[in-house]
Each structure stands twice: as C-alpha cells, then as structure tokens.
LUMVEX-788106 format. One record per residue (C-alpha): y, z, x. Coordinates in nm, 3 decimals. Example, Ala and Ser with C-alpha at 12.3 -4.5 7.8 and 13.67 -1.06 7.14 Angstrom:
BEGIN
       y       z       x
  -0.450   0.780   1.230
  -0.106   0.714   1.367
This chain:
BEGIN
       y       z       x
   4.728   1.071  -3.015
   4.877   1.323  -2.804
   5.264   1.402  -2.850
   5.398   1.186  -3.112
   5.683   0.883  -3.056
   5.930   0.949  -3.255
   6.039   0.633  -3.427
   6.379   0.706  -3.494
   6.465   0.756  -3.181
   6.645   0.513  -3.039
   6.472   0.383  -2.671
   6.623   0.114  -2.447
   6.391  -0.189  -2.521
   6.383  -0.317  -2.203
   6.206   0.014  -2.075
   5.913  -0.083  -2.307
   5.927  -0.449  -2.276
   5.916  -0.405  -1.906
   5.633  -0.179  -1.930
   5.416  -0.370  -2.116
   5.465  -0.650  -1.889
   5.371  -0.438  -1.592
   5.047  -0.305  -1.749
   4.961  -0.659  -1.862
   5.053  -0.760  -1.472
   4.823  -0.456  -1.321
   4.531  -0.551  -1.601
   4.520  -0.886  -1.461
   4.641  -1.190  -1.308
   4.605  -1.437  -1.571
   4.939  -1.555  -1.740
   5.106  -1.238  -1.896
   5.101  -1.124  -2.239
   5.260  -1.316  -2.469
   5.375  -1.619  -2.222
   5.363  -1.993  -2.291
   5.245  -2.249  -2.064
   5.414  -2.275  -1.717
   5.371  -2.614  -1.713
   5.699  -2.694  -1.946
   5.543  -3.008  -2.093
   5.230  -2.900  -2.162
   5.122  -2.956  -2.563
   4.949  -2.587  -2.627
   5.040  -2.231  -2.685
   4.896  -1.945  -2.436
   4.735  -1.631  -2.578
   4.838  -1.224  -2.662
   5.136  -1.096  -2.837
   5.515  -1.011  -2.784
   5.618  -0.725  -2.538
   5.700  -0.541  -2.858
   5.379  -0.560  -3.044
   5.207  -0.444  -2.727
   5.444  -0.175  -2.650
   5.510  -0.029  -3.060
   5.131  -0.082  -3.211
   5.321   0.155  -3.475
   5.619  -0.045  -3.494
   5.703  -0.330  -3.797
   5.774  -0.633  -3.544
   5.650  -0.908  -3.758
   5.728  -0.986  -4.148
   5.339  -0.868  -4.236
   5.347  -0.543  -4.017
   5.057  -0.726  -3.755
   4.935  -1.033  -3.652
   4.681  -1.065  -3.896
   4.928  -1.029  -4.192
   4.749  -0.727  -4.308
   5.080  -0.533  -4.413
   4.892  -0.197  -4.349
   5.151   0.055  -4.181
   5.108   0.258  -3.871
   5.117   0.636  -3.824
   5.364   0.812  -4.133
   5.281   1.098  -4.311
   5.359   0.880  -4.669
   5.082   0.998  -4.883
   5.013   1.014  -5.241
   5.059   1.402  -5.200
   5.446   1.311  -5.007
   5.558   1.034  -5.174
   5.695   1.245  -5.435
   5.911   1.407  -5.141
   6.068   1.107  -4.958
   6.450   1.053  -5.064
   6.707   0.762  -4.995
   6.868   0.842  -4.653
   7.087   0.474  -4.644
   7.197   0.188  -4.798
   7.305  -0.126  -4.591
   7.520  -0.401  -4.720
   7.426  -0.793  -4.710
   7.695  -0.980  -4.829
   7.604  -1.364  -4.912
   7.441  -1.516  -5.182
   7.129  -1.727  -5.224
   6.974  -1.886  -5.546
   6.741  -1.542  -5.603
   7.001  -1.268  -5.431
   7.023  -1.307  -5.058
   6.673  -1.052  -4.955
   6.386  -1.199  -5.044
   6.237  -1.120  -4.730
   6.078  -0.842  -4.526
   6.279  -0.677  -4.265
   6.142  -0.628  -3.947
   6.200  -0.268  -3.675
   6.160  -0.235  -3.302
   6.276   0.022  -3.087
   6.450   0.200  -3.386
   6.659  -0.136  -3.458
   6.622  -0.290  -3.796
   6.669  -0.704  -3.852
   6.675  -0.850  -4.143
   6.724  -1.247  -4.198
   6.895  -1.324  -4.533
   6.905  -1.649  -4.755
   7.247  -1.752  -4.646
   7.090  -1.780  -4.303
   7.320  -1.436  -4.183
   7.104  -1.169  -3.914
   7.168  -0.812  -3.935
   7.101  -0.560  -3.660
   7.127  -0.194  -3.759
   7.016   0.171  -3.657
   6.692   0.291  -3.838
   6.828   0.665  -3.821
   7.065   0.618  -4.021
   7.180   0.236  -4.113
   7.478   0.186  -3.918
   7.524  -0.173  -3.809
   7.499  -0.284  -3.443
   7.552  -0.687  -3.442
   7.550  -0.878  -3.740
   7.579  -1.295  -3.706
   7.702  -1.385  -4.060
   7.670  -1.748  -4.160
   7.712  -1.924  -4.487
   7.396  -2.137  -4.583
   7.202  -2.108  -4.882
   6.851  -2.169  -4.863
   6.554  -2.107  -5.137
   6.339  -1.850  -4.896
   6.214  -1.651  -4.865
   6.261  -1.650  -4.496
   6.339  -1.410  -4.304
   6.308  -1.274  -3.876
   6.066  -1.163  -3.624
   6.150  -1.022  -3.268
   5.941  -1.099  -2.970
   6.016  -1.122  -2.612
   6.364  -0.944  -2.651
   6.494  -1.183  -2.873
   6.526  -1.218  -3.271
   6.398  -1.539  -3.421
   6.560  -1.692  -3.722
   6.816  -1.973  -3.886
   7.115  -2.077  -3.823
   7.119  -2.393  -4.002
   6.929  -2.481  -4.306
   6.709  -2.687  -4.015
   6.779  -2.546  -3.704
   6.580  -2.265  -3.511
   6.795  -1.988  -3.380
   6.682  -1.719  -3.103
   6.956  -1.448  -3.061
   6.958  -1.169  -2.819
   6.767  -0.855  -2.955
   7.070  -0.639  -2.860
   7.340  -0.805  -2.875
   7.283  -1.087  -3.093
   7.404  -1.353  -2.865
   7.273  -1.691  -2.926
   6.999  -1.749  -2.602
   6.863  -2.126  -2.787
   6.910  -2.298  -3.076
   6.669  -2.564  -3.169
   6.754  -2.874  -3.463
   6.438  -2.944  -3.581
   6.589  -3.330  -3.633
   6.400  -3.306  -3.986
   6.553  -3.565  -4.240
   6.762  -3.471  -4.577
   6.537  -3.298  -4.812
   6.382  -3.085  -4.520
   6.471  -2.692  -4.490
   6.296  -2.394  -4.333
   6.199  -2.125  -4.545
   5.952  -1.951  -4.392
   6.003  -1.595  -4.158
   5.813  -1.718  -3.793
   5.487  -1.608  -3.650
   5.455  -1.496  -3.292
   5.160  -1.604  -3.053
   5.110  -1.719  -2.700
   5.468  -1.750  -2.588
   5.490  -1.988  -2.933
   5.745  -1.941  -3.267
   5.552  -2.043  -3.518
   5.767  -2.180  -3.796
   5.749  -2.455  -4.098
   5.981  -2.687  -4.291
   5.966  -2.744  -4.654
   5.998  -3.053  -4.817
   6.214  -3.004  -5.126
   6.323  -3.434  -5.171
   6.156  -3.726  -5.181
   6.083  -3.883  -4.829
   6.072  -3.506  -4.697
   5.789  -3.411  -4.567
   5.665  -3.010  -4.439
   5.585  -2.980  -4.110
   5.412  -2.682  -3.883
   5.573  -2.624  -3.519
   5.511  -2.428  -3.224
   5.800  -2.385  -3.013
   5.843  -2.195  -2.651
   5.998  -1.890  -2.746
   6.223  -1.959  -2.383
   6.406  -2.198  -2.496
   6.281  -2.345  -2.819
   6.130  -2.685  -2.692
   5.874  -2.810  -2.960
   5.519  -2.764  -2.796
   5.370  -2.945  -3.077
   5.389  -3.003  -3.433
   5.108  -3.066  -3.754
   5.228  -3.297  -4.039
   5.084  -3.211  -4.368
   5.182  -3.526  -4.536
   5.096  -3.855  -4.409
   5.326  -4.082  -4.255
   5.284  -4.319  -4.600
   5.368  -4.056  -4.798
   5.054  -4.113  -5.040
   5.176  -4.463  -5.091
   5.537  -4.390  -5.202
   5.763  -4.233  -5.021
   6.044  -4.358  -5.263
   5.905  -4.058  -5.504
   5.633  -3.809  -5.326
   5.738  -3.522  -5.077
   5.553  -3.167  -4.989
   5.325  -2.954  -4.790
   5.443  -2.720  -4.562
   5.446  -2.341  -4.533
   5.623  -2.093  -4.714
   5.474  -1.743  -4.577
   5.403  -1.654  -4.217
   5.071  -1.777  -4.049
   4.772  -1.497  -3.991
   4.773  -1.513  -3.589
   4.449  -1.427  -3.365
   4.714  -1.320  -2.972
   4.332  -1.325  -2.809
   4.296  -1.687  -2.912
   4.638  -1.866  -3.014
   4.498  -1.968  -3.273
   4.636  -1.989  -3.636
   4.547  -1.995  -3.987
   4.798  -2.147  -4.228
   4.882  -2.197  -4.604
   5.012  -2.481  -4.717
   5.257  -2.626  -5.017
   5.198  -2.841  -5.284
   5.250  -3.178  -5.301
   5.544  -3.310  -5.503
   5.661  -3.457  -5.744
   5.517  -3.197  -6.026
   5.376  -3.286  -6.271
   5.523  -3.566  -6.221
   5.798  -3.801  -6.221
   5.951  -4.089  -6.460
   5.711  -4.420  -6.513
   5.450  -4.181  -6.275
   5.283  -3.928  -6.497
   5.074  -3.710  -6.406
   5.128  -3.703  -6.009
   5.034  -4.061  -6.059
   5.314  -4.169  -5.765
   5.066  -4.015  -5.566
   4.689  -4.083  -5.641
   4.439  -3.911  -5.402
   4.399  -3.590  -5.315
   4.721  -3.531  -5.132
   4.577  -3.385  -4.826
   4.670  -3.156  -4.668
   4.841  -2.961  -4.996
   4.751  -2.631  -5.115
   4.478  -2.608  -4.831
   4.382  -2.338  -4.558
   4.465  -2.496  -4.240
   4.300  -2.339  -3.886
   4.477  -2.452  -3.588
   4.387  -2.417  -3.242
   4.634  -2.317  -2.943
   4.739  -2.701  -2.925
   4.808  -2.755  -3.274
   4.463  -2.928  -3.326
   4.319  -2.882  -3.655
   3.970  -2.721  -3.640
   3.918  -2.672  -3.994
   4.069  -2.712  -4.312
   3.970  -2.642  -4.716
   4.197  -2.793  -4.997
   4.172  -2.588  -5.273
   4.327  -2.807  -5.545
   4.315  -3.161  -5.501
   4.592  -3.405  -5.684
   4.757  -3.083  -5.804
   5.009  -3.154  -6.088
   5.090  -2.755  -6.135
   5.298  -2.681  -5.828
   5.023  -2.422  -5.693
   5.085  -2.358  -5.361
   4.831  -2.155  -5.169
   5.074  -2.046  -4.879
   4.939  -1.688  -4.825
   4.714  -1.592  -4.495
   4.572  -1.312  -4.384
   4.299  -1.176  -4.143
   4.071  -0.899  -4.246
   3.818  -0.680  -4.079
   3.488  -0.640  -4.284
   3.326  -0.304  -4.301
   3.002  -0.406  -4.135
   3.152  -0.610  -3.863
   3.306  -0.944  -3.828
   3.609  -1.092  -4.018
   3.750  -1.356  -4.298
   4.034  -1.543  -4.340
   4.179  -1.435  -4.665
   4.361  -1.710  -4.837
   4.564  -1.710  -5.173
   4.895  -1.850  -5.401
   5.017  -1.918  -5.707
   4.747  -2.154  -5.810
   4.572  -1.789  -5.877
   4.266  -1.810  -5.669
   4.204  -1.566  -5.384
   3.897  -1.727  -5.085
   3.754  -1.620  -4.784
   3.675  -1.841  -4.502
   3.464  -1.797  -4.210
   3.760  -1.786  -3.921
   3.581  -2.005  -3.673
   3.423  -2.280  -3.919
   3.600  -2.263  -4.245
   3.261  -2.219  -4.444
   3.382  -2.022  -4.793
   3.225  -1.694  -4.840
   3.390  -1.626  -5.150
   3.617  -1.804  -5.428
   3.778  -1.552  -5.720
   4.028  -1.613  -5.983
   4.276  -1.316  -6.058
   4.555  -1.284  -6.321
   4.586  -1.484  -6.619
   4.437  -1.861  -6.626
   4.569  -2.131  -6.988
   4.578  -2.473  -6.916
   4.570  -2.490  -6.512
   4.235  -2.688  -6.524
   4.396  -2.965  -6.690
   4.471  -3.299  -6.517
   4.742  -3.503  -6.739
   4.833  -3.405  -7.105
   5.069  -3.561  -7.372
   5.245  -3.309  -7.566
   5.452  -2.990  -7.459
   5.204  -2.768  -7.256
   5.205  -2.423  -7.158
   5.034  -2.366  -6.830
   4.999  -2.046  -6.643
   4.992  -1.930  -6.362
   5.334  -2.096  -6.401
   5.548  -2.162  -6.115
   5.649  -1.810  -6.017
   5.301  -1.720  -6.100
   4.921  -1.615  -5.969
   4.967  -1.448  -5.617
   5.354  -1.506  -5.529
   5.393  -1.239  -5.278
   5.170  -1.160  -4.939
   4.868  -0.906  -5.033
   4.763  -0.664  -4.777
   4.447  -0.546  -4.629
   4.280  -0.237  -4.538
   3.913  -0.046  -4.479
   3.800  -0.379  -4.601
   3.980  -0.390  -4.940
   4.258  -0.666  -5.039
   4.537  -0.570  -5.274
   4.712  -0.841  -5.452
   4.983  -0.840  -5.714
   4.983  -1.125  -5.955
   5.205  -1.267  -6.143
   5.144  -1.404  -6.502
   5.433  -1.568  -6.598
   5.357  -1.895  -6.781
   5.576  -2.231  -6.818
   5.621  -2.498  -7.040
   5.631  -2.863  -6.964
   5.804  -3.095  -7.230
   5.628  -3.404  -7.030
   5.403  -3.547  -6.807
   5.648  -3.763  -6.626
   5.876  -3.405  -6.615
   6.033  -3.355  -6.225
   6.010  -2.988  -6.157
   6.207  -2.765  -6.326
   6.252  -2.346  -6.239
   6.188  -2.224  -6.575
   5.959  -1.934  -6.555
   5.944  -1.726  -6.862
   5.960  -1.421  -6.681
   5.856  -1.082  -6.931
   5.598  -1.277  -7.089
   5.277  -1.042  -6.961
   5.266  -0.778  -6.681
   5.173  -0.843  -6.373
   4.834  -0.731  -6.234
   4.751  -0.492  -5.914
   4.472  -0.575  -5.842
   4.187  -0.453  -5.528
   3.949  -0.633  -5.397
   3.619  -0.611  -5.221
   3.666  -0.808  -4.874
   3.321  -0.862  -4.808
   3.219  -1.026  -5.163
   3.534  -1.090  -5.345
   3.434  -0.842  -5.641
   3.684  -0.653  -5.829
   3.696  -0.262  -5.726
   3.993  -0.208  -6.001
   4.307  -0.354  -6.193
   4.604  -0.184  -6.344
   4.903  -0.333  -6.508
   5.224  -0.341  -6.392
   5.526  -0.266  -6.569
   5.680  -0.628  -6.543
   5.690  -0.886  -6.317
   5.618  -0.868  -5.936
   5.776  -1.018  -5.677
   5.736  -0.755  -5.421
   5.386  -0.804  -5.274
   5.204  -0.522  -5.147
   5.219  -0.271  -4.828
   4.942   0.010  -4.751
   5.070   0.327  -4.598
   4.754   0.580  -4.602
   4.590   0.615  -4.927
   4.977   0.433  -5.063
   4.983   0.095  -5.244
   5.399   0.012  -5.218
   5.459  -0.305  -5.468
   5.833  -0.314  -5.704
   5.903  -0.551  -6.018
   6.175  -0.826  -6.041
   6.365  -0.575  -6.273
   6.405  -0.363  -5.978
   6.132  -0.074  -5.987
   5.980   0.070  -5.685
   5.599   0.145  -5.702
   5.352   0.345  -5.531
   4.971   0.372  -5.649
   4.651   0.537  -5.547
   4.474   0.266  -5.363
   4.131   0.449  -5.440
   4.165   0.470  -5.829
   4.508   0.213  -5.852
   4.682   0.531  -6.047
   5.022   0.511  -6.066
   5.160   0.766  -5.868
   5.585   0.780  -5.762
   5.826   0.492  -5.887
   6.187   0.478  -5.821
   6.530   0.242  -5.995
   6.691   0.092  -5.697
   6.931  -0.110  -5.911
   6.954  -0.494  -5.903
   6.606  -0.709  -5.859
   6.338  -0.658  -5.592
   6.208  -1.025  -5.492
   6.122  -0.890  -5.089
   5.887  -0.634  -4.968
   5.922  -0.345  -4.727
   5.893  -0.244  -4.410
   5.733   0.097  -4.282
   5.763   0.259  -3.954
   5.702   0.629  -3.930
   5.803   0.834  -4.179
   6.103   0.576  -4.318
   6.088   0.282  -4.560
   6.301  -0.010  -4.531
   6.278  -0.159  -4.860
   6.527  -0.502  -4.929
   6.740  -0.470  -5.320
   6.898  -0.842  -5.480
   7.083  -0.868  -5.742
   7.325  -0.643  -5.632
   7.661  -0.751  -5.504
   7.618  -0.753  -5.216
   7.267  -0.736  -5.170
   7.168  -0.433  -4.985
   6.913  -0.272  -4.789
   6.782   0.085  -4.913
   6.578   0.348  -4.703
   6.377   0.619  -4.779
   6.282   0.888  -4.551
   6.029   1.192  -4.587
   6.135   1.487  -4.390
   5.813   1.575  -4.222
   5.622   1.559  -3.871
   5.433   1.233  -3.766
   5.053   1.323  -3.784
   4.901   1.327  -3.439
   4.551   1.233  -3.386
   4.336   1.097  -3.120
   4.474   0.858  -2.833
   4.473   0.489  -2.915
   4.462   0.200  -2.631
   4.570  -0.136  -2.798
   4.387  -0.462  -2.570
   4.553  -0.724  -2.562
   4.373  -1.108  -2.401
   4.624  -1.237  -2.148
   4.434  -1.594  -2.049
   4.640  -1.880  -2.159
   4.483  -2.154  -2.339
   4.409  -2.475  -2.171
   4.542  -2.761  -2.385
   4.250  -3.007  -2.498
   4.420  -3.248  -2.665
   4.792  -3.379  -2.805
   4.842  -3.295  -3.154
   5.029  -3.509  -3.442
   5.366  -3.544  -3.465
   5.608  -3.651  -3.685
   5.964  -3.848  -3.636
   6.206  -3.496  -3.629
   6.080  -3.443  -3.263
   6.305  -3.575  -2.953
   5.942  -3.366  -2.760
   5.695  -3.546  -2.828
   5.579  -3.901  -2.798
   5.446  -3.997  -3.132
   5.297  -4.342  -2.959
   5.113  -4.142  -2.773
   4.984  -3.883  -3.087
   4.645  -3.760  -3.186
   4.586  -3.789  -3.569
   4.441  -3.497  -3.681
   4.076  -3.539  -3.758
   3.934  -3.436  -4.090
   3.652  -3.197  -4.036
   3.541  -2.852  -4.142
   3.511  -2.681  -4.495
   3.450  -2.925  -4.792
   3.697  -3.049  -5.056
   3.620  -2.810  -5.337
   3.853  -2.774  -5.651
C-alpha cells in the first residue's frame, strides 16, 4: 500500500480526525461520517463510523478490532514463521481489583495510544512504543465485566459508576459527559460500547430481582439517550418479586452503512430456579427476549429476532455477535454463547442458515430434574469468549467446564469446576456451519480468539498464551505470562497488547516483533455518510429522564421463528 504507517509512531489525532472529516465533507454533503442526528430530539442513530476507524483501517479502535466484531488484525508481519521471534517489550500496571482480576477486557489503540477500561471502572491511557502512561482516571468500583472502552470521535467511552456512562477526552482524559443511566438497584453495565452513527451503543445487566437489561443508544456529544430496547417486559414474566435478566454482555456486530445492529442477549433469571419456584417456574413462558439474536434498526426498532432457548433454566446466554463475509458473496450474522450453539442468520430477515453444537453437551436438554445434576456447558462454559472471523472461516474456543446443581429451586451459584476437560479450538465453515478442524486446548479458555495472518491468538485461565495454525489448528508458539488470562488482545502492527489477571496488580503485557510492516497494494476504505431517517419511537423503559414512555412503541414480534 505504498509507504507503510508506522503504528508506533505517535501522530497528533486531531490531524487524522480532521482529515477524515474533510474527505467525508469533499465526498459529500450528506451528514458527516460518524454524526448523529442534528435534530437533538430525534429517536434514531445516523450512519458510518468514528473519525478513527475511518482514518486507522489498521488500527484496534473497537473491543473486536472492526465493526463487524470479526477480531481479524490489520497489516503485521505476525506469522506462524515470526511468532517464534516476537518478545515482551512492556508491562503496564492496573492496580484495582474485580471479582475475576481487574482485565477481563480487550484494550483498544489509536494513534499509538493504548486504553484499557478495567473492572473497578479505572481508564488507562498509555504510549504503544513503549507503555509509559499518559492519563490514567482511577476509580474504585467493582463490577463483574467484562467491560471494557472504545474511542470514537476524540473521546474514550467507558464507566465511571457501576451505572453511569462516562466519555473522557482522548488526550487528556478530561471528563466531556457523563450520563446516569437512572437504572434501579440490581442494574450494572458490563459490557465494552459499540460505535455507529454518532450512537454509543451500550447495555445494562440485570444481576437482582426487579432488574431488568436494557440496550441504549446514546449521542456520543453529550450522552443524551436516543433510544433504548427492553429485553424484559415491563411485568417481569409475571413476578417481578423473583425474575430479572436479558441484556448484553459483549459488544454489538455494527453495519456504519446502515446503523443498524445485531445484538446478543442474557438469560433470564432466576436459574434454575428459585425457592417454592423450581425449575424457572417464577417465570413460565418463554422469557422473550433471553438468549436471542436481536437486529435493530437505526431507531432502536426491532426488525428481527430468534430465541434460541426458550424458558432456559441453565443460565446460557447467547451474547456473542459477529458479521462475516461469505466466500461467494453476501454475509451472516454469526451468533453464539455459553448455551454451546453457534447460528447464522440472514442479516436483513433473520432466516437461520445454519444451527451447530460445539464443545461438550450432558444434561443441557433437560427441563426440571430432582436429584443433584451435572449439566454442561456449565456456567463458564460453551462459547464464553468472542470468536473471530476470517476468509470465511469462524474460530471459536469453547469451554467445557461442567456444574452441579444440588436443586431445582437452587438460585445461581458461580461454581464452575474449572480443569474438568480442555477446552476446544475449534474452525468453522461460514457458509454451512461444518467443522474444518478441532484441537484441544491445554485447559480452560477464557481468552477468545484473534486472527493475525495465518495466526490463531487464544490463552487459558491458568495463564498460557497460544498461537495456532489457522489452516491445520497446529499448535505453533505459547508463552507463561504469569497470573490468569480471562481478556483477549489487541493487535496493531507488529505489537500485541495482550491483558494478564491474577497478578497484583493486574497488568498489561506487550509483545513486539522487530521487523518491517509488509507493504502491498493501496487500500481505499468507503465509508456511507447518509443519516438515517427515524421511522418510528422505540420502547423504553423507566431509567430514562429522554424519553416519553406514554408515548412508546412496543416492539413488535416479527422475524425468525422460536426454535429451541
């Protein structure tokens, strides 16, 4: 692509943002890239992407690498014939502490800043070259995660509060909006945001009874909630005294040229159950719209939706989204969890074009029992961690870790037995869900997976770092980093950002190969720049001070069928 950028070089942002708003300016006169609405009450999200994915199509900007949650790096020289070479350059402390260490996310880079967002709700800033810090906001939360940042429109998106929104200044860290989601006890957001259309997509979880998860769009300006999708009705499935859920975990798949977004959502609670309500039995129904793919227009309209398990008593949340290009042409929304399942949707009408199990399966088909039962994929099991995507291939690691329940009537309780049976890496055909290979792991995997060339990067809980062939799945580099690896890397250039728990402090480690950037052909990225025309209000729910909920759409239940 001509003369290389060199990544670690540090360039003003503002340069690039600047330019990528001119080009998008000279390209047309349609709202610019990545802007919401000018109309500040309108209900929808506009089209394109940040400044910063226009301007670094190489860069790590958002906690999948891309819009489409592929994970697939950019131009390195990372191979299976390098990977032997790279060494650790920097280590970067993260003081805090969080129920699984305090980095169980991805870092994000831009402009040759790192930012990572940890579980005690703390931001870090620091120099790619060589890990130095440059603004750090430490606070003292603790939330479950796995959380995390993005940066978009010169500004780093996050927490501050276990419920409250933060957007700080890219470079200096200064607090531009802050945004209380006015969710109710129970509520917290775990999730690291999506960017689209001037909108920060983000989710609550609902981890108490009464709590409820909801999806939001807000203006990345200034935070105000463009609209919002409950994914628990306002009844609560008839008892609100006892039931909570829904909600997202993991970071949307995003289409900029549309606005639109495909989801994954929680499951519903309490599981499997809860005294005098065995079984779920608090809740009958299917408990809509749990452990479902969720497509949602610009506006926050739902234009499709598929439930995978309905009236699920095994906590299987199917909160992982991705978009994939298929060999031939076209594309599918890739959709998978812990309930074990991977699918692929039609994007525009939800229609399933293929439905897989992976891992291990005992007891998950079962709908009530009455003795102690062991049930995998438990719940830190089946697909924990994003996949990623590439040359139409999907690359999962799964996790099968059983657990035991004493009783139906059991609340939930966090007892994975962990070094039961390795986990899987596993690849996928794209275009007809078939198996191309599987290898073993050695232990459990919490890492998910990233693509650099012909790399799969994946780690275990017990704190190895992996790299495989992605042809033949052939182990081929693997590293001790010390303490657990529960978050996944990012990759920009020839340097890995990879996140460590279970040290103290946490830390962030990099790895570096001293080599050239390849150079190859000269790339043009497109990005859409009309805004969306809002078509309708969307649901709301009674956190918002925005939106009128007298005056709110329920979402209408059509696309894909209930399948189970």
């Amino acid at each position: 692509m001509g003369e290389p950028i060199d990544l670690r070089r540090p360039v003003v942002r503002r340069v690039l943002i600047c330019a990528a708003a001119i080009a998008a300016v000279v390209a047309t006169t349609a709202t610019p890239v990545g802007s919401a609405p000018d109309d500040p009450t309108a209900t929808a999200c506009g089209t394109g992407s940040p400044p910063e994915e226009v301007a670094e199509p190489e860069g790590w900007v958002l906690p999948n690498g891309d819009p489409a949650n592929t994970r697939e790096a950019g131009v390195s020289a990372i191979d299976t014939s390098t990977i032997g070479d790279i060494e650790e350059v920097w280590r970067y402390d993260v003081p805090g502490s969080a129920a699984f260490g305090n980095l169980t996310t991805n870092p994000v880079v831009s402009d040759g800043t790192v930012y990572v967002g940890a579980l005690d709700g703390s931001t870090h800033a620091l120099s790619l070259e060589d890990g130095t810090r440059t603004w750090a906001n430490e606070r003292h939360i603790s939330i479950f995660g796995p959380a995390g940042v993005s940066i978009g429109w010169g500004k780093v998106y996050g927490i501050s509060t276990a419920t409250t929104v933060v957007a700080q200044d890219a470079d200096t860290g200064a607090t531009v909006w802050t945004r209380d989601l006015g969710v109710g006890p129970g509520n917290q957001i775990d999730m690291a945001p999506s960017l689209v259309g001037g909108c920060v997509l983000i989710s609550t979880q609902a981890l108490a009874p009464g709590s409820r998860g909801t999806l939001y769009a807000l203006d990345h300006r200034d935070g105000r909630i463009v609209w919002q999708f409950e994914t628990v009705p306002d009844d609560f499935w008839g008892n609100p005294s006892v039931n909570h859920g829904g909600g997202a975990w993991y970071s949307p798949a995003v289409d900029p040229a549309t606005g639109r977004s495909w989801w994954g959502t929680s499951n519903p609670w309490p599981s499997p159950g809860a005294p005098g309500f065995p079984a779920g039995s608090s809740r009958p129904g299917d408990n809509l719209y749990t452990d479902s793919a969720l497509a949602l227009g610009a506006d926050g309209s739902l234009d499709w939706y598929h439930q995978v398990f309905q009236h699920d008593i095994w906590d299987r949340d199917m909160v992982l989204t991705q978009l994939v290009d298929l060999p031939g042409g076209g594309r599918v929304v890739v959709h998978t969890g812990k309930g074990g399942r991977v699918l692929a949707y039609d994007p525009d009408t939800g229609a399933v074009r293929w439905d897989v199990p992976v891992g291990m399966h005992q007891n998950d088909d079962l709908t009530t029992f009455t003795e102690p039962t062991t049930v995998m994929p438990g719940v830190l099991g089946g697909v924990e961690t994003p996949p990623a995507a590439a040359d139409g291939k999907i690359y999962l690691s799964v996790m099968n870790a059983p657990t035991t329940y004493d009783s139906p009537e059991q609340r939930f309780a966090l007892n994975p037995q962990l070094g039961t049976n390795p986990s899987h890496l596993i690849a996928l055909d794209a275009s007809t869900g078939a198996t191309d290979w599987q290898v073993d792991l050695p232990g459990d995997s919490l890492g998910g997976v990233t693509v650099v060339n012909d790399l799969l990067l994946t780690s275990t809980f017990g704190g190895l770092l992996l790299a495989y062939d992605r042809t033949t799945g052939a182990e081929v580099w693997r590293h001790q980093a010390g303490g657990v690896v529960n978050g996944s890397p990012a990759v920009v250039g020839n340097t890995i950002v990879w996140p460590v728990s279970g040290t103290s402090p946490s830390q962030l480690v990099a790895f570096r190969l001293d080599a050239p950037l390849p150079t190859g052909p000269t790339t043009t990225t497109t990005t859409t720049t009309t805004t969306s025309e809002p078509t309708t209000t969307t649901t709301t729910g009674s956190g918002s001070s925005d939106v009128d909920p007298a005056t709110a759409a329920t979402p209408t239940r059509t696309g894909a069928s209930y399948t189970g």
